[in-house]
VMD Tcl script that draws the C-alpha trace (Angstrom):
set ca {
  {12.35 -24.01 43.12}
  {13.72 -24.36 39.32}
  {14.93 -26.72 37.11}
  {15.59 -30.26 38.69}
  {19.62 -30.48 38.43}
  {19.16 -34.28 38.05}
  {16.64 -34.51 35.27}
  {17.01 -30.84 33.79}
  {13.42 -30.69 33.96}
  {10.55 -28.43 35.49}
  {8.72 -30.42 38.59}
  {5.55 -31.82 37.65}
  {4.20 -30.41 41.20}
  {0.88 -28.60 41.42}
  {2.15 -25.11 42.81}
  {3.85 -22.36 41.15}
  {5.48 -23.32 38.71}
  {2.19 -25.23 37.67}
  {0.15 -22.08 38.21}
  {2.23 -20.45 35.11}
  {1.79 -23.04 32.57}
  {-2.58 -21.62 32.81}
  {-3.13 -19.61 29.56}
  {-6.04 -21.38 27.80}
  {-9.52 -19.78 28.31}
  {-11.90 -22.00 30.48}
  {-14.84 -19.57 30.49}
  {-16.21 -17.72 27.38}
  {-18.99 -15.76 26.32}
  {-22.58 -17.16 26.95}
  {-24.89 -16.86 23.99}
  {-28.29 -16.50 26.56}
  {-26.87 -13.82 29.28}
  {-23.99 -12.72 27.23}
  {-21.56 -12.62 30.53}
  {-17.65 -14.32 29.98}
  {-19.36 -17.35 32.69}
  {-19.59 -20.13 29.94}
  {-17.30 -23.02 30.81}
  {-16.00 -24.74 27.57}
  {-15.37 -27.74 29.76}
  {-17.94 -28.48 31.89}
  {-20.19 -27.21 28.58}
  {-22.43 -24.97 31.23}
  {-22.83 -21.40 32.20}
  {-21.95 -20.55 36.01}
  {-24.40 -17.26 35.60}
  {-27.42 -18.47 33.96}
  {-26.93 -21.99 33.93}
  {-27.43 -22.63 29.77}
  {-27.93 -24.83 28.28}
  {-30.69 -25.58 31.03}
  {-33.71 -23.98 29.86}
  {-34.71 -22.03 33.25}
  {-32.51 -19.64 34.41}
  {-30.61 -19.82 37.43}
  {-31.42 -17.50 40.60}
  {-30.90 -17.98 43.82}
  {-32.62 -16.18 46.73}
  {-29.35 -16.23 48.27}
  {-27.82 -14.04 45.93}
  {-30.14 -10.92 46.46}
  {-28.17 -8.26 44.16}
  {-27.65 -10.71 40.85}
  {-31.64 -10.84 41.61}
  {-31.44 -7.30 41.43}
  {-29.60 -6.64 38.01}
  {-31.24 -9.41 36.23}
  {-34.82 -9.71 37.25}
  {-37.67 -8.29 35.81}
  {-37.63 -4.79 34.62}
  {-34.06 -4.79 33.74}
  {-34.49 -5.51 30.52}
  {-36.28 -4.32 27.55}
  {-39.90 -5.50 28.32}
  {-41.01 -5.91 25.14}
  {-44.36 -7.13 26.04}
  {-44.69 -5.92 29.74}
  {-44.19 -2.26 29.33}
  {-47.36 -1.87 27.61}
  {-49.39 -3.97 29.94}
  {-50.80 -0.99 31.43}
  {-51.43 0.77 29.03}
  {-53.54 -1.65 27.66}
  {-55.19 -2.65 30.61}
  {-56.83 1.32 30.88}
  {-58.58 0.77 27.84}
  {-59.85 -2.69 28.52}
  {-57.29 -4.97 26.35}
  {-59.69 -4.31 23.32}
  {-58.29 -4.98 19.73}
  {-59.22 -4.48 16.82}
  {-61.30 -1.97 17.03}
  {-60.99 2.08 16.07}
  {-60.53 4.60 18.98}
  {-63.19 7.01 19.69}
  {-62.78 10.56 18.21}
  {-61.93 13.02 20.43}
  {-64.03 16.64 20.62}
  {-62.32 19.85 20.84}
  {-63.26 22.05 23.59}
  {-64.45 25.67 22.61}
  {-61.72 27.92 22.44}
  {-62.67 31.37 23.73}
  {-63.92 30.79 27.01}
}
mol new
graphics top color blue
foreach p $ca { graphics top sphere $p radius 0.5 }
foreach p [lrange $ca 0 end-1] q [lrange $ca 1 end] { graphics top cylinder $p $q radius 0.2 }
display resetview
């Protein structure tokens, strides 16, 4: 279907020639997860959910679990957990000196 011959204008339907007429952006860039899920309309992110301040997850979605939970990031604070832990989480404090063995034997 074209122009109307009557009116010599488009149909105000909600089909194809409606479906053309769609070239503004709805979803942008999200400042917290940094995917194109942030919809400038509704003002919310469909990946993380932001502005909300916890992040959305949903058991029922077991790879996005996968790709963002923990350990898929940097772990700025959690990597060096363990390493901490083996020497008892002390600070401030000077390590031992460590002894050469005898060479030679």
């Amino acid at each position: 279907m074209g122009i109307n011959l009557k009116t010599g204008k488009m149909p105000k339907g909600k089909g194809t020639q409606s479906m053309g007429k769609r070239h503004t952006p709805v979803f942008s860039l999200c400042r917290r997860c940094g995917k194109m899920s942030y919809h400038t309309k509704h003002k919310r992110c469909a990946a993380c959910g932001y502005p909300d301040t916890k992040i959305r997850r949903y058991n029922w979605s077991p790879k996005v679990r996968r790709r963002t939970g923990q350990g898929t990031g940097r772990m700025r604070y959690l990597k060096n957990i363990p390493r901490l832990a083996k020497n008892g989480f002390r600070s401030g404090t000077v390590a031992r000196a460590r002894t050469r063995k005898a060479a030679g034997k």
